[in-house]
N, C-alpha and C positions, 0 to 999 in steps of 0.2 A: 382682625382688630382685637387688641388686647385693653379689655374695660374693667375700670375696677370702681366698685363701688365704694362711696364714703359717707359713712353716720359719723353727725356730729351730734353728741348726744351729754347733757350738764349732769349734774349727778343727782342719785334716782330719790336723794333726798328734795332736791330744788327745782328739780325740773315740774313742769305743768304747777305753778304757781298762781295761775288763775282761778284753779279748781278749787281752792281754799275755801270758797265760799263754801262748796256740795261737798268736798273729802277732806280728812283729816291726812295729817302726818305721814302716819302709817298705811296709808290708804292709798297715799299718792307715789309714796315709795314703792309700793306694792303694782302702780296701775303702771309706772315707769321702769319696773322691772319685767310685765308682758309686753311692753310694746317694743324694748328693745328684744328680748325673746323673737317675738312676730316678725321686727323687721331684720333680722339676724336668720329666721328662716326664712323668709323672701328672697336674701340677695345670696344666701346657699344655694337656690336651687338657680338664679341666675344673678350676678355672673358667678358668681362660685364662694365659699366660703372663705377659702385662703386668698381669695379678690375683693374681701371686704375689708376695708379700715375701717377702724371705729376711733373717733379723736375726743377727748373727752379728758377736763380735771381731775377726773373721780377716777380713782385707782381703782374701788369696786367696781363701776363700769367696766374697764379696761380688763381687769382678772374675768370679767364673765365673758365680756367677747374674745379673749383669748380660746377660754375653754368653750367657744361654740367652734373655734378654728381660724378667726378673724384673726389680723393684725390691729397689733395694740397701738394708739402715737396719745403721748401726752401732750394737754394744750396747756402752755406756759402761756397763753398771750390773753386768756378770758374774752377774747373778742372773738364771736362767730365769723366772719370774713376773715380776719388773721390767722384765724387756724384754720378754714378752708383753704386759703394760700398754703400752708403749711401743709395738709395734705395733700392737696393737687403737686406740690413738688415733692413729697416722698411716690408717690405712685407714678408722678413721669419719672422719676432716677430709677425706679425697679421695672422700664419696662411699659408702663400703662398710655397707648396709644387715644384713649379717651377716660373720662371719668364720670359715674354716676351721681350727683351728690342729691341724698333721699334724707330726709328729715325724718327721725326715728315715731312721730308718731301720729301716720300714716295705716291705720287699722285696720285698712279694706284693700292697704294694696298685693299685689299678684306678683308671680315672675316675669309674666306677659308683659304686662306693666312696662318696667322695665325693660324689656326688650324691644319694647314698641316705640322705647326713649333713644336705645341704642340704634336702632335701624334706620333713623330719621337720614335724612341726603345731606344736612349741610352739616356744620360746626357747631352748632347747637340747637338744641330742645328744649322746651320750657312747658313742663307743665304746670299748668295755675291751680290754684284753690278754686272752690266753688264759687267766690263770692269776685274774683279775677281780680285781687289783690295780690297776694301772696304765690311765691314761689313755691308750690310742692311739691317740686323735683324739676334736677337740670343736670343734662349730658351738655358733655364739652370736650369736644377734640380738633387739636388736643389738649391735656389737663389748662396747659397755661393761656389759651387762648382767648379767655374773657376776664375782665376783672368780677372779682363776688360782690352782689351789693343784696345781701340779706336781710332784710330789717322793715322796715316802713311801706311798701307799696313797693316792694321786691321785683311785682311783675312788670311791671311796664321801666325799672330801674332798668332789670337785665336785657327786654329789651332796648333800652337805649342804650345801654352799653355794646350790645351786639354789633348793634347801627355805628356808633364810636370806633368799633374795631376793623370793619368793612367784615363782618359777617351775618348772614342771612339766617333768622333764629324762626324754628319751624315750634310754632305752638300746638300741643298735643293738648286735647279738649278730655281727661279721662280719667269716669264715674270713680273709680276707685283708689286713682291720686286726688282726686281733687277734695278727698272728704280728707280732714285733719280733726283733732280734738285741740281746738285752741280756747273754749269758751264753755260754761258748764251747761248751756245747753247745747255744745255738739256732743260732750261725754253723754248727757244723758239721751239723746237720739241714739247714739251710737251703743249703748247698752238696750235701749230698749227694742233694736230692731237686730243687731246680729251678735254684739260681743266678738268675743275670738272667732276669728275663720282661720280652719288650719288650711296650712300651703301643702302637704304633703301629696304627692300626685301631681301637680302644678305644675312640673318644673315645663318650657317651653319649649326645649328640647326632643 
């Protein structure tokens, strides 16, 4: 099975604009340049670095997942499901029998993680947020076999879509996807209890 992973990730000046309240500017560029860091070593150790795309407006985005080994794809469309389209069909034309698509900032997750998405039995995985709204990661094989509906109450979207599609979607319940920073009091749990966890060592291999 040939899987590749996909960050969609907006630029590291605009991204995590909720934060606004607890960080400044510079503070939030800065927090959006470790997480894509983090989640660029995550999907190195699986599925592999040169099996990462990373899709994103921001040219600076794109030059730095280049230089971690990553494929670069620009989004011309500004809509996150429009350009998940867009990369689920760059990565089925090169090859990619399933696809990861992990949302860059996901603090706590592992390689395991990941693998644990990829090895499900049917055509897709869904792991949820904490709170069983939100999507915070989804394998799909293959790339094209589900429509994206990212946005509003994602989780129970995708699985209706699965259901729409005649495929059986295996929900993975897991501590380490399910934590996001979407709200300033997840950053501030999330600084007060681990910060950075390095991947090194991890890979599941």
């Amino acid at each position: 099975m040939k899987v590749r992973a996909i960050i969609p990730v907006k630029s590291f000046r605009e991204g995590k604009g909720r934060l606004s309240t607890v960080l400044g500017v510079a503070e939030r560029n800065a927090l959006n340049i470790e997480l894509l860091d983090h989640m660029l070593s995550v999907t190195a150790a699986f599925p592999g670095a040169s099996r990462t795309i990373v899709i994103s407006p921001d040219q600076v985005v794109l030059d730095r997942a280049k230089a971690a080994g990553a494929q670069s794809l620009l989004d011309f469309a500004g809509d996150l499901n429009t350009a998940l389209n867009f990369a689920a069909g760059h990565a089925a034309d090169h090859g990619a029998d399933g696809i990861l698509i992990v949302p860059v900032d996901l603090p706590r997750s592992r390689p395991r993680d990941l693998q644990a998405l990829a090895s499900c039995r049917h055509g897709v995985a869904i792991a949820p947020d904490r709170r069983g709204i939100g999507t915070n990661a989804l394998y799909v094989a293959p790339p094209d076999a589900l429509p994206f509906r990212f946005g509003g109450d994602s989780f129970k979207a995708h699985l209706a879509g699965a259901q729409e599609v005649g495929l059986k979607a295996e929900i993975l319940n897991l501590p380490n996807l399910a934590f996001d920073i979407d709200t300033p009091d997840d950053y501030r749990e999330w600084r007060r209890q681990d910060a950075t966890i390095p991947v090194k060592g991890d890979c599941p291999n």
